[in-house]
PDB file of N, CA, C and O in Angstrom:
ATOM      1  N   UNK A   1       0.852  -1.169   0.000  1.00  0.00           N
ATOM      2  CA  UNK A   1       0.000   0.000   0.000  1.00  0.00           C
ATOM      3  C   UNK A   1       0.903   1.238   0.000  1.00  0.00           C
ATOM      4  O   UNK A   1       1.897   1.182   0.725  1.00  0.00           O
ATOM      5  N   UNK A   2       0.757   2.000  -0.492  1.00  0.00           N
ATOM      6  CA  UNK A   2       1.738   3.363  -1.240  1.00  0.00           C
ATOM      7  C   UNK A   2       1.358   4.462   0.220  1.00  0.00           C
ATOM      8  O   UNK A   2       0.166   4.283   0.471  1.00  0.00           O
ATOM      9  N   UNK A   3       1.672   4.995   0.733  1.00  0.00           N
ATOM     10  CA  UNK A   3       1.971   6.166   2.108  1.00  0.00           C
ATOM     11  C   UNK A   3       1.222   7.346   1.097  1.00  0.00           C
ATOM     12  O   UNK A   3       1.420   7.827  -0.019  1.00  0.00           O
ATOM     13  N   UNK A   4       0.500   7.453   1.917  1.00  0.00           N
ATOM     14  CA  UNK A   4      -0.650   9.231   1.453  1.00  0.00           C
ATOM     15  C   UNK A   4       0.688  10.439   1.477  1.00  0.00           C
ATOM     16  O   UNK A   4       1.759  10.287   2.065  1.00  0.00           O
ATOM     17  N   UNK A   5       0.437  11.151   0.994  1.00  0.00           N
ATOM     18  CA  UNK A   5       0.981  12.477   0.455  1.00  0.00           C
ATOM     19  C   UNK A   5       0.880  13.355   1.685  1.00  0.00           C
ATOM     20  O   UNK A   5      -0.179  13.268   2.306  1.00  0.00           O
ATOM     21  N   UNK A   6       1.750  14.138   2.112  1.00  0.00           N
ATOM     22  CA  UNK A   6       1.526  15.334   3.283  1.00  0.00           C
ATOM     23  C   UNK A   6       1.759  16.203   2.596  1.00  0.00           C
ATOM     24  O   UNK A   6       2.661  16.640   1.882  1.00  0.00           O
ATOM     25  N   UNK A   7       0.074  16.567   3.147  1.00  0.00           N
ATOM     26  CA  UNK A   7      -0.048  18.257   1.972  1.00  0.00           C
ATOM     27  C   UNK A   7      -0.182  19.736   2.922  1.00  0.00           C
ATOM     28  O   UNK A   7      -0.379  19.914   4.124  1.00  0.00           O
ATOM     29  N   UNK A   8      -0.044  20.369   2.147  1.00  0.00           N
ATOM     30  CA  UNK A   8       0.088  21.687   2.869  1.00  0.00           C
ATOM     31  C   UNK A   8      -1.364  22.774   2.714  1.00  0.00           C
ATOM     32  O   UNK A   8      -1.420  24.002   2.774  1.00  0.00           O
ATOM     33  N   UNK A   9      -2.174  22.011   2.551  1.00  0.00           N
ATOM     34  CA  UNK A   9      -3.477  22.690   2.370  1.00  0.00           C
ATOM     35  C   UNK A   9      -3.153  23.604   1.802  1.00  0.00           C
ATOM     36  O   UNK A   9      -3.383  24.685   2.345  1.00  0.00           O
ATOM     37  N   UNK A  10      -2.371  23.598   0.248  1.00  0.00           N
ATOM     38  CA  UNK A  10      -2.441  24.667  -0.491  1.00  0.00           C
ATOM     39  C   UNK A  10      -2.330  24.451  -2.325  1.00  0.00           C
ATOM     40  O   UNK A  10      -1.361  24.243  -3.055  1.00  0.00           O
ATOM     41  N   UNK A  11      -3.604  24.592  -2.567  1.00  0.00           N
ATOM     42  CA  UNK A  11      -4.010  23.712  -4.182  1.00  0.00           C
ATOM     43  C   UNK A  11      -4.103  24.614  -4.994  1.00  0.00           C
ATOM     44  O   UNK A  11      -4.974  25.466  -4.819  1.00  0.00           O
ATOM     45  N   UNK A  12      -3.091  24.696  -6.296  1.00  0.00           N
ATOM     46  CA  UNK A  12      -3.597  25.787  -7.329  1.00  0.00           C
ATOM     47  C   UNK A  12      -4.933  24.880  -8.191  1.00  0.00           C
ATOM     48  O   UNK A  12      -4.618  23.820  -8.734  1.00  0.00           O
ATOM     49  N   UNK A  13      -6.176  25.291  -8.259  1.00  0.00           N
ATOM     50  CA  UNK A  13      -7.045  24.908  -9.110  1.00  0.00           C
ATOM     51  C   UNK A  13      -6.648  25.240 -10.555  1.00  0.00           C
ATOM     52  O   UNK A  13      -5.827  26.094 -10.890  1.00  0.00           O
ATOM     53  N   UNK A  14      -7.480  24.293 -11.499  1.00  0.00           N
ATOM     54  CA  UNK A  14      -7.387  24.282 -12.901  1.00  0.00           C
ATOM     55  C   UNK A  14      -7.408  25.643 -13.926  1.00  0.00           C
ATOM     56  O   UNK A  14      -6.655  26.000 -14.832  1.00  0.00           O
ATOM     57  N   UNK A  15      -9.021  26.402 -13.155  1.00  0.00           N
ATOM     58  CA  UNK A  15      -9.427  27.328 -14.086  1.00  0.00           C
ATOM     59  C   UNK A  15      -9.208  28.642 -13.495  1.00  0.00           C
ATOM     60  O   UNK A  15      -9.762  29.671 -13.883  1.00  0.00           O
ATOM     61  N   UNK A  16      -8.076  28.526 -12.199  1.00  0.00           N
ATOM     62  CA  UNK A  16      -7.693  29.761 -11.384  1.00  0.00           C
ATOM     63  C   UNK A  16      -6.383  29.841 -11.553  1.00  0.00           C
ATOM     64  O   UNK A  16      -5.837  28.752 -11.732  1.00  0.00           O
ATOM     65  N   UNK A  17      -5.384  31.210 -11.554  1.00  0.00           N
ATOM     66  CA  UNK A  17      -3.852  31.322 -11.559  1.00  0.00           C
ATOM     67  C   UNK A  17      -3.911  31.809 -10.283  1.00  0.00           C
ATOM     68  O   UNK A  17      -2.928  32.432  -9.882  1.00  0.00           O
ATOM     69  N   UNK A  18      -4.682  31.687  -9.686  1.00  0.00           N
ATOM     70  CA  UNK A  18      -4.516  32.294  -7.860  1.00  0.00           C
ATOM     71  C   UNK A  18      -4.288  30.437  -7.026  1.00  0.00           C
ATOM     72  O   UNK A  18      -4.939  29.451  -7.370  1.00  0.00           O
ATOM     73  N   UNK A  19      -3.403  30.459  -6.129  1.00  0.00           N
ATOM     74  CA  UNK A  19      -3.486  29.323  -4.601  1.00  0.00           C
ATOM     75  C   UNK A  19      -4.627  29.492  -3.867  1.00  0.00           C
ATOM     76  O   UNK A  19      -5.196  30.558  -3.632  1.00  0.00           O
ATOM     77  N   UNK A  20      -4.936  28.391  -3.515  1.00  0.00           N
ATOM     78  CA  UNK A  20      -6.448  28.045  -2.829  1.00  0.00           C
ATOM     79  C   UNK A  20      -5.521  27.189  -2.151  1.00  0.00           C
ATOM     80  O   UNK A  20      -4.673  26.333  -2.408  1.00  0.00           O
ATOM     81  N   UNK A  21      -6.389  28.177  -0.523  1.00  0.00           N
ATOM     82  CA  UNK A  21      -5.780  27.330   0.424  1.00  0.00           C
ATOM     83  C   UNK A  21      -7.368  26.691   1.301  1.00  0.00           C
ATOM     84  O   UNK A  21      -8.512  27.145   1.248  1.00  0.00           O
ATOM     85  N   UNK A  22      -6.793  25.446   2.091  1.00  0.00           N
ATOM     86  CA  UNK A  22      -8.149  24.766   3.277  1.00  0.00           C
ATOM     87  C   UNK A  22      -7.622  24.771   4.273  1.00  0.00           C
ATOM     88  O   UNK A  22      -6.416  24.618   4.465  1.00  0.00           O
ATOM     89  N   UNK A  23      -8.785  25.016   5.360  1.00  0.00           N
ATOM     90  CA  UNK A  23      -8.346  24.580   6.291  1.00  0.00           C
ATOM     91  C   UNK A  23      -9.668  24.691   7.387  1.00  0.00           C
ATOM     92  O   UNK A  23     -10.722  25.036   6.853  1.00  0.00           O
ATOM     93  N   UNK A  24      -9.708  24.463   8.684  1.00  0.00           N
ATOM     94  CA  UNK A  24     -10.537  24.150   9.235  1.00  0.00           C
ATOM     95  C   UNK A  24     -10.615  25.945  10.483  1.00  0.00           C
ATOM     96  O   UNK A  24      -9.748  26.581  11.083  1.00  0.00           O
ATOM     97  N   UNK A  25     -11.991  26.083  10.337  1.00  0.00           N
ATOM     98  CA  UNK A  25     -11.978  27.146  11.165  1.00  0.00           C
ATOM     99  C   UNK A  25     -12.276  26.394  12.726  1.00  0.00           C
ATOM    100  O   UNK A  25     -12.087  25.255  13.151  1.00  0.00           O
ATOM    101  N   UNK A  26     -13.003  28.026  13.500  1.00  0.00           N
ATOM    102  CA  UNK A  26     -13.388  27.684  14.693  1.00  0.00           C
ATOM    103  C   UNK A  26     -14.340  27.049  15.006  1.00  0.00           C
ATOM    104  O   UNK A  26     -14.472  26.311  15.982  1.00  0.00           O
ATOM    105  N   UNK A  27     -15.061  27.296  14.199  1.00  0.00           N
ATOM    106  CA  UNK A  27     -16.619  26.353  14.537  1.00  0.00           C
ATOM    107  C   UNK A  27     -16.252  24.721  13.885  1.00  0.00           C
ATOM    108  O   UNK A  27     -17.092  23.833  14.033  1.00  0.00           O
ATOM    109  N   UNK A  28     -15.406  24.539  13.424  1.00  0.00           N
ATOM    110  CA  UNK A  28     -15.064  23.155  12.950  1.00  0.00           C
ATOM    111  C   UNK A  28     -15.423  22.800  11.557  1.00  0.00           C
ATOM    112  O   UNK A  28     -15.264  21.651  11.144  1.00  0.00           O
ATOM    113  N   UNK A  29     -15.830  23.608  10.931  1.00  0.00           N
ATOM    114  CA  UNK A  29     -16.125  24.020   9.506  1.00  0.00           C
ATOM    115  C   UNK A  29     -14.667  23.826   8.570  1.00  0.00           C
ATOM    116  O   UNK A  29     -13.601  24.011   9.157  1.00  0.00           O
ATOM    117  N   UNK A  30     -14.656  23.497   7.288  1.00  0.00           N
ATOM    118  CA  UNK A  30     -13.210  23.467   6.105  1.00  0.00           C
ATOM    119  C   UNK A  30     -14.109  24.543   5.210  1.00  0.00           C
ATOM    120  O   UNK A  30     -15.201  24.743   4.679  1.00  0.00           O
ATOM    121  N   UNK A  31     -12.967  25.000   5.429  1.00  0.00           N
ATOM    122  CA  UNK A  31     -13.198  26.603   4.527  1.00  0.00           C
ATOM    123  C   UNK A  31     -12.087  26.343   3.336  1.00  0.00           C
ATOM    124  O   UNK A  31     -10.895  26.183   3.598  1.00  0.00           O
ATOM    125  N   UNK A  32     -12.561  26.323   2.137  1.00  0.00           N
ATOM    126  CA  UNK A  32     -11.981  26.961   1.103  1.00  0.00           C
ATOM    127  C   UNK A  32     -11.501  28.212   0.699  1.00  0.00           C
ATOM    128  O   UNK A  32     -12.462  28.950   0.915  1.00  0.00           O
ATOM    129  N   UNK A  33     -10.606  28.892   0.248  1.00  0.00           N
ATOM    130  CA  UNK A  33     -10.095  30.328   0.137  1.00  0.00           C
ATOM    131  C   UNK A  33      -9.171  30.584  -1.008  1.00  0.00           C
ATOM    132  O   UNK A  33      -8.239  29.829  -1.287  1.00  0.00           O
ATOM    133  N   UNK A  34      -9.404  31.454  -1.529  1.00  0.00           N
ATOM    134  CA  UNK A  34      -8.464  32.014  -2.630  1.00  0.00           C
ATOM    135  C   UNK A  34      -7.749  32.606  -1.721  1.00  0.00           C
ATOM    136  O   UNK A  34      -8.278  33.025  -0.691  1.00  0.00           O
ATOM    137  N   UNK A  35      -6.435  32.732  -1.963  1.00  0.00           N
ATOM    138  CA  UNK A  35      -5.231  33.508  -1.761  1.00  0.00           C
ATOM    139  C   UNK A  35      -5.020  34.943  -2.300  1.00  0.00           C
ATOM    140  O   UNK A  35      -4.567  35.847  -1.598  1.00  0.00           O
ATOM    141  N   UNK A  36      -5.365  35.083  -3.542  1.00  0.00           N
ATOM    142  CA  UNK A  36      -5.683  35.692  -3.908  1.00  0.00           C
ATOM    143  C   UNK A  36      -3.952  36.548  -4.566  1.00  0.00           C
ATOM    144  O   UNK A  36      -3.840  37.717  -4.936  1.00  0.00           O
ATOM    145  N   UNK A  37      -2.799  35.445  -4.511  1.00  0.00           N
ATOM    146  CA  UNK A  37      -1.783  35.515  -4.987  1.00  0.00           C
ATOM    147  C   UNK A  37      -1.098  34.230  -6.174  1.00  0.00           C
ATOM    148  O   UNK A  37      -1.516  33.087  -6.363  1.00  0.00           O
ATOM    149  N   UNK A  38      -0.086  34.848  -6.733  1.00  0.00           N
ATOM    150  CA  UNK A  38       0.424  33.186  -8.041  1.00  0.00           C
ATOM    151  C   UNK A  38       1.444  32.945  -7.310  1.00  0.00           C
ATOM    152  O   UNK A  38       1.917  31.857  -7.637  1.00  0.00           O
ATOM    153  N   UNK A  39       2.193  33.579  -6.219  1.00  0.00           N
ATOM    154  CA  UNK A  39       3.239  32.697  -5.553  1.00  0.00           C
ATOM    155  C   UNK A  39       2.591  31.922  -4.107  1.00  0.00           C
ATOM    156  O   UNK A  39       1.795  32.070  -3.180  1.00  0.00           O
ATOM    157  N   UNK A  40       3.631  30.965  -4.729  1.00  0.00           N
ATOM    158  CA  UNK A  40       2.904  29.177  -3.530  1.00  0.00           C
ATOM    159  C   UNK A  40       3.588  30.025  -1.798  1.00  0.00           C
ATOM    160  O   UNK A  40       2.977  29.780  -0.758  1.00  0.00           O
ATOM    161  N   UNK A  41       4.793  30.918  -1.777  1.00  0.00           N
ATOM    162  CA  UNK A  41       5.326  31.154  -0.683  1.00  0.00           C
ATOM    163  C   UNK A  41       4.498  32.029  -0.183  1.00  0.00           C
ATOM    164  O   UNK A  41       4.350  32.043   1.039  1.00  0.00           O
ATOM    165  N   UNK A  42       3.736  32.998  -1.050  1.00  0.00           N
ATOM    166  CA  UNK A  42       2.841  34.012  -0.048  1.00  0.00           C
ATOM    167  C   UNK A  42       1.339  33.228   0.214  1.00  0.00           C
ATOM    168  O   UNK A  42       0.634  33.380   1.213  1.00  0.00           O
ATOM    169  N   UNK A  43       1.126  32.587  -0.645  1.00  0.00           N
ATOM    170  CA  UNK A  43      -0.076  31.590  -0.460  1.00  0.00           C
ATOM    171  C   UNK A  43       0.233  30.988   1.007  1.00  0.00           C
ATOM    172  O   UNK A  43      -0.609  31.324   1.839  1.00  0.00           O
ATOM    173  N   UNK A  44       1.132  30.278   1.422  1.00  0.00           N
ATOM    174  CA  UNK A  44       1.467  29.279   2.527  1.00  0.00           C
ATOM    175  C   UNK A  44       1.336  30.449   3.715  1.00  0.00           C
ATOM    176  O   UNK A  44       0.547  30.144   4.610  1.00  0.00           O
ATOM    177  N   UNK A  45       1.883  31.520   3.826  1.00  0.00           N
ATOM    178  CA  UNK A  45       1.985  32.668   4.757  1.00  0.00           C
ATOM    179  C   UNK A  45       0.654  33.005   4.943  1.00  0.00           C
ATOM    180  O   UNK A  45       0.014  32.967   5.994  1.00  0.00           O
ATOM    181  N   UNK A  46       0.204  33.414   3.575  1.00  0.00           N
ATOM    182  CA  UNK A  46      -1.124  33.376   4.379  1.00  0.00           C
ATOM    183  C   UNK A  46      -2.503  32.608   4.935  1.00  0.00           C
ATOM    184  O   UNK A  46      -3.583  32.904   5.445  1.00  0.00           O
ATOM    185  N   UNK A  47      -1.844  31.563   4.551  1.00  0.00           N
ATOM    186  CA  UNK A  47      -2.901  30.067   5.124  1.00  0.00           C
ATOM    187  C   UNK A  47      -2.353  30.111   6.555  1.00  0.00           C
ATOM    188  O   UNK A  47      -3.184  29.989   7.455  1.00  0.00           O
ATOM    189  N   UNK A  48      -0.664  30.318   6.989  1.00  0.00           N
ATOM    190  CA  UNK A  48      -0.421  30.523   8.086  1.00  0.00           C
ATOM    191  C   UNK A  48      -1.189  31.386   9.219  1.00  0.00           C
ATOM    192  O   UNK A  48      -1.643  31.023  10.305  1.00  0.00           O
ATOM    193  N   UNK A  49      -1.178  32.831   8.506  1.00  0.00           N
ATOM    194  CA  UNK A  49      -2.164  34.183   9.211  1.00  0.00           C
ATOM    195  C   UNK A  49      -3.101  33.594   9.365  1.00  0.00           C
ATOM    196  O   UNK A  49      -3.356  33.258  10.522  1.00  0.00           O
ATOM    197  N   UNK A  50      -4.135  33.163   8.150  1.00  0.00           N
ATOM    198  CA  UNK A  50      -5.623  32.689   8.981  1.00  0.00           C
ATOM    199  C   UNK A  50      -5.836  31.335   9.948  1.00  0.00           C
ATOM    200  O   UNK A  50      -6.819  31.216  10.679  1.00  0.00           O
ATOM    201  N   UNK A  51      -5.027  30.572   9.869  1.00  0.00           N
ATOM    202  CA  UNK A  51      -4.434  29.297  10.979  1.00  0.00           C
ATOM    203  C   UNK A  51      -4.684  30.229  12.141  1.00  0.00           C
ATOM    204  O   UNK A  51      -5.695  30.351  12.833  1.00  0.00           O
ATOM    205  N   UNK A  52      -3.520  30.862  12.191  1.00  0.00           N
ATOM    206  CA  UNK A  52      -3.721  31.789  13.575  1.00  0.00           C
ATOM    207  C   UNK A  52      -4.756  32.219  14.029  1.00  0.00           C
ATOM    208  O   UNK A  52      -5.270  31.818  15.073  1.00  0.00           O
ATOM    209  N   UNK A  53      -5.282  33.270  13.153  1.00  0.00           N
ATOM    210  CA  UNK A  53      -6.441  33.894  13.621  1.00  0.00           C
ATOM    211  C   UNK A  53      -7.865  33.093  14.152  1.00  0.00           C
ATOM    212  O   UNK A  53      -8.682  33.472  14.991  1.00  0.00           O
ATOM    213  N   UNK A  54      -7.839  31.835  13.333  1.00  0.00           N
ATOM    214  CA  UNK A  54      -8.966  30.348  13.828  1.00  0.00           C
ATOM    215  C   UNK A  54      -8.411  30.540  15.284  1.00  0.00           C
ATOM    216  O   UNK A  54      -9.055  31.177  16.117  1.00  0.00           O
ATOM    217  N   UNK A  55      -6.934  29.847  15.625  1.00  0.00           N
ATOM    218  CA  UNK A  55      -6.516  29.355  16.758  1.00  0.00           C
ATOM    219  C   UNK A  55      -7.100  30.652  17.753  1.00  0.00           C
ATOM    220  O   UNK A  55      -7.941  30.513  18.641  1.00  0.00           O
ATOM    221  N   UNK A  56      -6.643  31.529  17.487  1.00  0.00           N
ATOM    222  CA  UNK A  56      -6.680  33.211  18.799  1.00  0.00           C
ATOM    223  C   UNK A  56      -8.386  32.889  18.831  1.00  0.00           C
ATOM    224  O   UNK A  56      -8.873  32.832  19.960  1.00  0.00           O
ATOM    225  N   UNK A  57      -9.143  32.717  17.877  1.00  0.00           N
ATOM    226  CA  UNK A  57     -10.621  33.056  17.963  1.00  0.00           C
ATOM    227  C   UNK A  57     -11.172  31.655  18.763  1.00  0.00           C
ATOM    228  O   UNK A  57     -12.277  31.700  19.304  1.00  0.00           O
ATOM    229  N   UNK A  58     -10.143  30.084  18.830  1.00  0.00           N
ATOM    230  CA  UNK A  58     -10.527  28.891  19.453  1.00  0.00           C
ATOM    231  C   UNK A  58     -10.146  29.326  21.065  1.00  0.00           C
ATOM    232  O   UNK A  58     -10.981  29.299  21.969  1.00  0.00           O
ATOM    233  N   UNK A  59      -9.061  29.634  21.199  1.00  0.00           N
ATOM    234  CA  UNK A  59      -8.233  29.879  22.174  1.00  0.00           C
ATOM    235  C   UNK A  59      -8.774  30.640  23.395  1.00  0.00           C
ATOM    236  O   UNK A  59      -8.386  30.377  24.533  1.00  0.00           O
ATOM    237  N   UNK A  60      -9.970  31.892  23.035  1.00  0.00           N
ATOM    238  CA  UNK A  60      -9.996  33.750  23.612  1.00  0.00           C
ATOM    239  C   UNK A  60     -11.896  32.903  23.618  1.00  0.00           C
ATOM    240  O   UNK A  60     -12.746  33.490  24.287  1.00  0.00           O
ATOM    241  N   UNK A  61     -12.186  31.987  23.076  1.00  0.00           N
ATOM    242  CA  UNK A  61     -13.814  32.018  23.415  1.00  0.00           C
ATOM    243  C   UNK A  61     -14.029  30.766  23.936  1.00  0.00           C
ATOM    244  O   UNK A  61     -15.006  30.062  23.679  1.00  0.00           O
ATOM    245  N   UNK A  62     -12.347  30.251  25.285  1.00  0.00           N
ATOM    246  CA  UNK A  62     -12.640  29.283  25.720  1.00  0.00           C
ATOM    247  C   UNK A  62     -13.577  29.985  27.480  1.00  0.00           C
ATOM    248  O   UNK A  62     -13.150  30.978  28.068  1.00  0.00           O
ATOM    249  N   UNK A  63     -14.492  29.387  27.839  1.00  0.00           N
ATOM    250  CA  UNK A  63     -14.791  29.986  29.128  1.00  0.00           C
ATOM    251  C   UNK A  63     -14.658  28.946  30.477  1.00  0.00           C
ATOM    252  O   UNK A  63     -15.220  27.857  30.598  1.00  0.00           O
ATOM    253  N   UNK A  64     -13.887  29.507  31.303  1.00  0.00           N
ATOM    254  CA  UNK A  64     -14.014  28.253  32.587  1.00  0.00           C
ATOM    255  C   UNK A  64     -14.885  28.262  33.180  1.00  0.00           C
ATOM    256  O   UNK A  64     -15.387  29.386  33.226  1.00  0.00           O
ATOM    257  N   UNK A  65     -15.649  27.170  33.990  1.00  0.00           N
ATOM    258  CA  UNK A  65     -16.766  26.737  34.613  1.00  0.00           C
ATOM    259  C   UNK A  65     -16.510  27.326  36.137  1.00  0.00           C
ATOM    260  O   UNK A  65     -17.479  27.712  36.790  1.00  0.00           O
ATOM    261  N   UNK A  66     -15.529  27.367  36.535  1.00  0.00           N
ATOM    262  CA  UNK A  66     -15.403  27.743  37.567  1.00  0.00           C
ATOM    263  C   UNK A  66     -14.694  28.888  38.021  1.00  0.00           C
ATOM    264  O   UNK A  66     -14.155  29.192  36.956  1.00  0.00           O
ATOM    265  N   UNK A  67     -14.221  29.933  39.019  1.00  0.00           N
ATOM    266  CA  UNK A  67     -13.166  30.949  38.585  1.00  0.00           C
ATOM    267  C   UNK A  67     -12.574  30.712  40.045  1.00  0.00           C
ATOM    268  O   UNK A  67     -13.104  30.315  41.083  1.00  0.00           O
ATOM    269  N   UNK A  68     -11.390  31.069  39.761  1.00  0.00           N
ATOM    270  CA  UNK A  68     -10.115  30.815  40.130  1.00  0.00           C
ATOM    271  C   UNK A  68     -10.480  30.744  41.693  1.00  0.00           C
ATOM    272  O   UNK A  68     -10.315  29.654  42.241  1.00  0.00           O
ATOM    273  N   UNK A  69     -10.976  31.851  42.473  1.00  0.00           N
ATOM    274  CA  UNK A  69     -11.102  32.003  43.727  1.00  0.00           C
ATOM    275  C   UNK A  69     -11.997  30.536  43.866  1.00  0.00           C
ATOM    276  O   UNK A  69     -11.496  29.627  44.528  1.00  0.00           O
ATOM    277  N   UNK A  70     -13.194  30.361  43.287  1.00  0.00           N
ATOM    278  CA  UNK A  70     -13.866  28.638  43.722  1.00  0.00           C
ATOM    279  C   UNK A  70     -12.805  27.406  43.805  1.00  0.00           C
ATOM    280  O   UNK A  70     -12.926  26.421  44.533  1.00  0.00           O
ATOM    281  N   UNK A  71     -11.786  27.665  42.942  1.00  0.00           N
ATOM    282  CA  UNK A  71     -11.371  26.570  42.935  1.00  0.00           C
ATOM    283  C   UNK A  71      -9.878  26.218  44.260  1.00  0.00           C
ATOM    284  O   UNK A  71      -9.400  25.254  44.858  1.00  0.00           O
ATOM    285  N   UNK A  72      -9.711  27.350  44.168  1.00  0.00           N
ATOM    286  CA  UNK A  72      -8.675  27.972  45.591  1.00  0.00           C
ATOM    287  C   UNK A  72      -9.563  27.191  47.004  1.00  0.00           C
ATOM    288  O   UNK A  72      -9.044  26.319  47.702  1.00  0.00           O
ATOM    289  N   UNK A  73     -10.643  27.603  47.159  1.00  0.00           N
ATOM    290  CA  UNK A  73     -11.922  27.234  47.835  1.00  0.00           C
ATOM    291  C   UNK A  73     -11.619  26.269  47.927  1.00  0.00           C
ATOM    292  O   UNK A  73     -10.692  26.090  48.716  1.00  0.00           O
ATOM    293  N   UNK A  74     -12.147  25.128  47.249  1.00  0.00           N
ATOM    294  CA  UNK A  74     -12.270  24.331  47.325  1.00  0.00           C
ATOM    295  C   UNK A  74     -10.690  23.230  47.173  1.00  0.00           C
ATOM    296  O   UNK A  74     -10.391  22.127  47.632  1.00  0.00           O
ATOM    297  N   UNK A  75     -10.266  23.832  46.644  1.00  0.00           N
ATOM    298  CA  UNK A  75      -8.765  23.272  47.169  1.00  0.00           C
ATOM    299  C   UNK A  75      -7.972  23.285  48.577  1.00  0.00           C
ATOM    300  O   UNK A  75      -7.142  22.453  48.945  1.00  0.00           O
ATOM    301  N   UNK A  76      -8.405  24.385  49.252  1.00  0.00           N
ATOM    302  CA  UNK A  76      -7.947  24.263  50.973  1.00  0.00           C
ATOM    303  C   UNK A  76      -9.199  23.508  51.428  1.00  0.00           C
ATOM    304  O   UNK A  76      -8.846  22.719  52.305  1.00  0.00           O
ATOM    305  N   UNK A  77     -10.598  23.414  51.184  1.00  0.00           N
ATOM    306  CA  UNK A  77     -11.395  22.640  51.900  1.00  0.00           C
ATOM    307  C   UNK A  77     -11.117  21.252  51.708  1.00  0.00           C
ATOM    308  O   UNK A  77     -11.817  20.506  52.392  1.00  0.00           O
ATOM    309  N   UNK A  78     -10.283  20.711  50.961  1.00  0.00           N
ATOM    310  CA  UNK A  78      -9.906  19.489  50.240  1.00  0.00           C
ATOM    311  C   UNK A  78      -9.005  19.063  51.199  1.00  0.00           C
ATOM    312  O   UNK A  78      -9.248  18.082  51.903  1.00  0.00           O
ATOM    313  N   UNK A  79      -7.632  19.935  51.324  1.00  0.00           N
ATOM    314  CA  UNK A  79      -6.982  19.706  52.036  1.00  0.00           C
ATOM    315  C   UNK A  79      -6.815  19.704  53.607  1.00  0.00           C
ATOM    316  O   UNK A  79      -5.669  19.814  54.042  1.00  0.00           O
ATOM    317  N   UNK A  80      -7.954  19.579  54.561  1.00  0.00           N
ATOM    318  CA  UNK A  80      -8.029  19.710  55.980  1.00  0.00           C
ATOM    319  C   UNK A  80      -8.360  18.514  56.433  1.00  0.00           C
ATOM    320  O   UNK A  80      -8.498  18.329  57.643  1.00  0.00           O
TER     321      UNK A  80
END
Protein backbone atom coordinates (compact mmCIF):
# COMPACT_ATOMS: atom_id res chain seq x y z
CA UNK A 1 0.00 0.00 0.00
CA UNK A 2 1.74 3.36 -1.24
CA UNK A 3 1.97 6.17 2.11
CA UNK A 4 -0.65 9.23 1.45
CA UNK A 5 0.98 12.48 0.46
CA UNK A 6 1.53 15.33 3.28
CA UNK A 7 -0.05 18.26 1.97
CA UNK A 8 0.09 21.69 2.87
CA UNK A 9 -3.48 22.69 2.37
CA UNK A 10 -2.44 24.67 -0.49
CA UNK A 11 -4.01 23.71 -4.18
CA UNK A 12 -3.60 25.79 -7.33
CA UNK A 13 -7.04 24.91 -9.11
CA UNK A 14 -7.39 24.28 -12.90
CA UNK A 15 -9.43 27.33 -14.09
CA UNK A 16 -7.69 29.76 -11.38
CA UNK A 17 -3.85 31.32 -11.56
CA UNK A 18 -4.52 32.29 -7.86
CA UNK A 19 -3.49 29.32 -4.60
CA UNK A 20 -6.45 28.05 -2.83
CA UNK A 21 -5.78 27.33 0.42
CA UNK A 22 -8.15 24.77 3.28
CA UNK A 23 -8.35 24.58 6.29
CA UNK A 24 -10.54 24.15 9.24
CA UNK A 25 -11.98 27.15 11.16
CA UNK A 26 -13.39 27.68 14.69
CA UNK A 27 -16.62 26.35 14.54
CA UNK A 28 -15.06 23.15 12.95
CA UNK A 29 -16.13 24.02 9.51
CA UNK A 30 -13.21 23.47 6.11
CA UNK A 31 -13.20 26.60 4.53
CA UNK A 32 -11.98 26.96 1.10
CA UNK A 33 -10.09 30.33 0.14
CA UNK A 34 -8.46 32.01 -2.63
CA UNK A 35 -5.23 33.51 -1.76
CA UNK A 36 -5.68 35.69 -3.91
CA UNK A 37 -1.78 35.52 -4.99
CA UNK A 38 0.42 33.19 -8.04
CA UNK A 39 3.24 32.70 -5.55
CA UNK A 40 2.90 29.18 -3.53
CA UNK A 41 5.33 31.15 -0.68
CA UNK A 42 2.84 34.01 -0.05
CA UNK A 43 -0.08 31.59 -0.46
CA UNK A 44 1.47 29.28 2.53
CA UNK A 45 1.99 32.67 4.76
CA UNK A 46 -1.12 33.38 4.38
CA UNK A 47 -2.90 30.07 5.12
CA UNK A 48 -0.42 30.52 8.09
CA UNK A 49 -2.16 34.18 9.21
CA UNK A 50 -5.62 32.69 8.98
CA UNK A 51 -4.43 29.30 10.98
CA UNK A 52 -3.72 31.79 13.57
CA UNK A 53 -6.44 33.89 13.62
CA UNK A 54 -8.97 30.35 13.83
CA UNK A 55 -6.52 29.35 16.76
CA UNK A 56 -6.68 33.21 18.80
CA UNK A 57 -10.62 33.06 17.96
CA UNK A 58 -10.53 28.89 19.45
CA UNK A 59 -8.23 29.88 22.17
CA UNK A 60 -10.00 33.75 23.61
CA UNK A 61 -13.81 32.02 23.42
CA UNK A 62 -12.64 29.28 25.72
CA UNK A 63 -14.79 29.99 29.13
CA UNK A 64 -14.01 28.25 32.59
CA UNK A 65 -16.77 26.74 34.61
CA UNK A 66 -15.40 27.74 37.57
CA UNK A 67 -13.17 30.95 38.58
CA UNK A 68 -10.12 30.82 40.13
CA UNK A 69 -11.10 32.00 43.73
CA UNK A 70 -13.87 28.64 43.72
CA UNK A 71 -11.37 26.57 42.94
CA UNK A 72 -8.67 27.97 45.59
CA UNK A 73 -11.92 27.23 47.83
CA UNK A 74 -12.27 24.33 47.33
CA UNK A 75 -8.77 23.27 47.17
CA UNK A 76 -7.95 24.26 50.97
CA UNK A 77 -11.39 22.64 51.90
CA UNK A 78 -9.91 19.49 50.24
CA UNK A 79 -6.98 19.71 52.04
CA UNK A 80 -8.03 19.71 55.98
Amino acid sequence: MSKRKKRDGIVRRKASQFWWCTYVDSSGKRVRRSTGTTSKREAIALRTKWLAEEWSKTAHDIQPDRAFGQLAIMYLQGTK
